[in-house]
N, C-alpha and C positions, 0 to 999 in steps of 0.2 A: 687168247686175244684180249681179252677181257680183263689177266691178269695185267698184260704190257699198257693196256691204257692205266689202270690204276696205279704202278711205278711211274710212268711219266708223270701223270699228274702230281704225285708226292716227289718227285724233283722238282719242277715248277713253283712248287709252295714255298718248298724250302729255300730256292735262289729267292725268290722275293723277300720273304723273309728276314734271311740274311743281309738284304741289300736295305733292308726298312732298320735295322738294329745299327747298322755300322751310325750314322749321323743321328738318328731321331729326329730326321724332319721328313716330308717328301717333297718332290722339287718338282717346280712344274713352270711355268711362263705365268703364269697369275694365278698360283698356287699361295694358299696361306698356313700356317701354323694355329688350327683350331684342336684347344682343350676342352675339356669338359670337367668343370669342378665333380670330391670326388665330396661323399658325406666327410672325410676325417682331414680334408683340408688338403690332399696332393693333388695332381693333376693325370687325369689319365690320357695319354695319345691314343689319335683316333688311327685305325689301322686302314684307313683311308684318307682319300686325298679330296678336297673340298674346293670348289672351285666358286668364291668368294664375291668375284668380279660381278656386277649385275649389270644388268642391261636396262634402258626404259625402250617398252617398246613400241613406238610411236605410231605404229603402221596404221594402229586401230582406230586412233582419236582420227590421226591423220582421213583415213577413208571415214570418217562420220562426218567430218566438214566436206568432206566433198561429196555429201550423198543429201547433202540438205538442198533443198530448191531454191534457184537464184533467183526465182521470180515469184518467192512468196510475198503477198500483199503487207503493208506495212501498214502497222495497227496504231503507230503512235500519234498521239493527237495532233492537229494540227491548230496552234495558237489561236491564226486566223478566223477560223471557219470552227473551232468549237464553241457551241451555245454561252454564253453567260449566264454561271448559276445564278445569279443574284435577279437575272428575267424571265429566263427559263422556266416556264412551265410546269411543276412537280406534279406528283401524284393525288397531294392534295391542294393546292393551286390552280385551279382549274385556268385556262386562258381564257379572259374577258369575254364575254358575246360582242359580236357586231353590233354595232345602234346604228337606226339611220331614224331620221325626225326629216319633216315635211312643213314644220313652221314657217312659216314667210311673216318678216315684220314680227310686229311683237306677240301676234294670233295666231300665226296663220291662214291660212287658207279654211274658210268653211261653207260648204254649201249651204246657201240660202233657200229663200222661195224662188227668186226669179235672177238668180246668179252665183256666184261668187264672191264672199267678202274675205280679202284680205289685209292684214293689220289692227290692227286692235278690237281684236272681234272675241268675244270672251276672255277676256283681261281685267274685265269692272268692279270686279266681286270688292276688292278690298277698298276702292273709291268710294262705293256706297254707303261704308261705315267709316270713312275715316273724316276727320272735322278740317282740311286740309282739301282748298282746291287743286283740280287738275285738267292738262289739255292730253287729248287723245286724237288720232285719227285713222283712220281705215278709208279702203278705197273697194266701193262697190259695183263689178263687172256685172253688168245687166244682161243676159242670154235670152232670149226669146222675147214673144210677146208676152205685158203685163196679160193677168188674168185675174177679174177681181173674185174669181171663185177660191181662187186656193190662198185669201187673205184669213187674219184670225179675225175672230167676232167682231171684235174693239175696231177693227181697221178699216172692218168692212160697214159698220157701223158709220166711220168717221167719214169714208169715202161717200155714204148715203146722204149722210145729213147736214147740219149747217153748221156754223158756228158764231164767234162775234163779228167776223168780217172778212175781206183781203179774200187773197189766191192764192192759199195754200193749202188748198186740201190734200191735193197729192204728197206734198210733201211732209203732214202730218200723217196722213194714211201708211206713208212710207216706211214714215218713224218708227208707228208700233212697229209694224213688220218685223222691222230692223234690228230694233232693241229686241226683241225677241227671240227672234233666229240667234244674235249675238249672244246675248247676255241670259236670256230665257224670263227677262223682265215682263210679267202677266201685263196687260193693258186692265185698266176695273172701272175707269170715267175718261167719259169727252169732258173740253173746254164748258160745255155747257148742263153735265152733270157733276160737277166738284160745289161743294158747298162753298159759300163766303159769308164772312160774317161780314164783309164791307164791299162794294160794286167799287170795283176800279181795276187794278192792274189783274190779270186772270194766268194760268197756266195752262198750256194747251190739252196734256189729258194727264191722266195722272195711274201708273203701274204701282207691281209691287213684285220683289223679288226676294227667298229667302226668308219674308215674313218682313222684309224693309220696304214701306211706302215709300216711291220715288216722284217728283213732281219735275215734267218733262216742258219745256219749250222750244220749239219747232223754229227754226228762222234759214234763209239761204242767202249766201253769198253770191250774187249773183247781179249783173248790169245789165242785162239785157242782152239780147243774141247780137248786136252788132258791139257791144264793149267788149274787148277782153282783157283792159288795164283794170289794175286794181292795187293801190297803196296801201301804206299802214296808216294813215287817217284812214281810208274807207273803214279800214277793220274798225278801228280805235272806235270810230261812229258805229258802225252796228252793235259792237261787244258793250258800248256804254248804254246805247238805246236798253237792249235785252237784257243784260245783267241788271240794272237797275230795276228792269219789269220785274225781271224772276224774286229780287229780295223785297220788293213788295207785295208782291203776291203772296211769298211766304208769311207775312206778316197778318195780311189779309184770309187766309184761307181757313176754316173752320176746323176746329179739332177733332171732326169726326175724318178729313179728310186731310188731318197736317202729315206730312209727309219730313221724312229724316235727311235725305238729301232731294239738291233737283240737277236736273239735266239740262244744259244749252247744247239743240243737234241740231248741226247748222250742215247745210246742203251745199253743194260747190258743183260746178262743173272740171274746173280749172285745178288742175294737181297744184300750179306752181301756187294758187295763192293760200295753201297751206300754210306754207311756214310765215307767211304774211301776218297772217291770223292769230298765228301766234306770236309775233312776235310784238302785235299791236296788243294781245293780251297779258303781255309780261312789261306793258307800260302802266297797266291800270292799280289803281291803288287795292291795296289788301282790303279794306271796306267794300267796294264792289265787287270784286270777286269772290269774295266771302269764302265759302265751301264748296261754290259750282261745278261741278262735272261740266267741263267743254267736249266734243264730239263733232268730230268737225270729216262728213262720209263725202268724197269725192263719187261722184257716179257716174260712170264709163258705161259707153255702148248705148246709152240713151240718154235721154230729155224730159223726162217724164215728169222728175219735179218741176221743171218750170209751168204745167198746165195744170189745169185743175181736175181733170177726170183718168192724169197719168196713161195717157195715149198719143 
């Protein structure tokens, strides 16, 4: 049995064989003629048949696309809605803090002894030193009852005693207060403790702030509780009356007590005649107004400068 398979197979070889020798190619439907160089430059035939044709097999790419998610989220920027580097906030750029300010006017807002001042309320510092007049104004909301316990020495001082005349104690007593709270101007003399080297024009009391002696005069805008008109002559008359006091007085006042600037603080009821006041003080010649600090405090919620005991 064993031998019969081994003769068939040795016919089998041989027909092929045979049939491989008669042409020296093999033939196939997309069969090729591949040699293989030999080392001495012939060609040897392959005693098979190679099948040349290749395929791309597309199946694979093809099921990778269709295994990916249709509903993967899209990472590309969006023109609109991406930050701008050049505002954007870095690493080291830290983003701005929020500021909020509570200024009102050109001070703010600061509590007082017996209110609320707003507008040019510690503002003065560089007025004090500079050889140029200026007008200022603030408007002071009154809260409660006056109380002459909680005044400073100078005030309460002022409010006790006398002076050269008229009905303005309160509204000198008010002054130091004011200039105090404000500015932190020390009160050091009343009208009737300032040296003179000559009796005539006087200034009402005399501070010091910083180490700058200031020389204060007190005066109010004011007609009376049935007027409430008020022109720019009236100012023109007050501001010429007073200014002209203040620059003789300076002239007058004694060297233990000269003072580097003065103050005109003038009392009002009336917001609107503000800009009155000023505006009659921006007629007056550079000679009277010299280097005067104007101060001109509207007082809300009371009346207290008009009396003399601020009640």
């Amino acid at each position: 049995m064993i031998l019969t398979r081994l003769l068939l197979a040795t016919v089998v070889s041989s027909t092929a064989l045979s049939a491989c020798e008669g042409d020296g190619t093999s033939k196939g439907g997309a069969g090729a003629d591949v040699s293989l160089d030999t080392a001495d430059g012939g060609k040897t035939d392959t005693p098979f048949e190679l099948d040349t044709t290749t395929e791309t097999d597309t199946t694979t790419s093809q099921d990778a696309e269709s295994e990916l998610p249709t509903d993967a989220p899209d990472t590309t920027p969006d023109p609109d809605t991406a930050p701008d580097p050049d505002t954007a906030p870095g690493p080291d750029t830290p983003s701005e803090p929020e500021t909020t300010s509570d200024d009102t006017g050109a001070g703010g807002p600061v509590n007082a002894t017996f209110g609320i001042i707003s507008g040019a309320c510690g503002t003065l510092g560089e007025a004090f030193t500079s050889p140029e007049p200026s007008f200022h104004s603030n408007v002071y909301a009154f809260g409660g009852a006056f109380d002459a316990a909680a005044l400073r020495s100078l005030a309460k001082k002022r409010l006790d005693g006398n002076n050269n005349g008229g009905s303005s104690k309160c509204s000198e007593t008010m002054s130091i207060q004011t200039l105090y709270d404000c500015e932190g101007l020390v009160g050091l003399k009343t009208e009737l403790e300032i040296t003179w080297d000559v009796v005539g024009q006087t200034t009402d009391w005399l501070g010091e702030v910083d180490g700058v002696k200031v020389g204060v005069s007190v005066s109010r805008a004011y007609q009376g509780p049935n007027d409430q008109t008020y022109t720019v002559e009236d100012a023109i008359t007050l501001l010429t009356k007073k200014l002209g006091g203040i620059n003789a007085s300076t002239e007058s006042v004694n060297a233990s007590d000269a003072w580097a600037k003065q103050v005109l603080h003038i009392w009002t009821l009336q917001p609107s005649w503000v800009p009155i006041l000023e505006e009659g003080w921006n007629t007056l010649s550079p000679e009277l107004r010299a280097d005067t600090i104007i101060v001109v405090t509207v007082e809300q919620g009371s009346t207290a400068i008009t009396t003399d005991d601020c009640q």
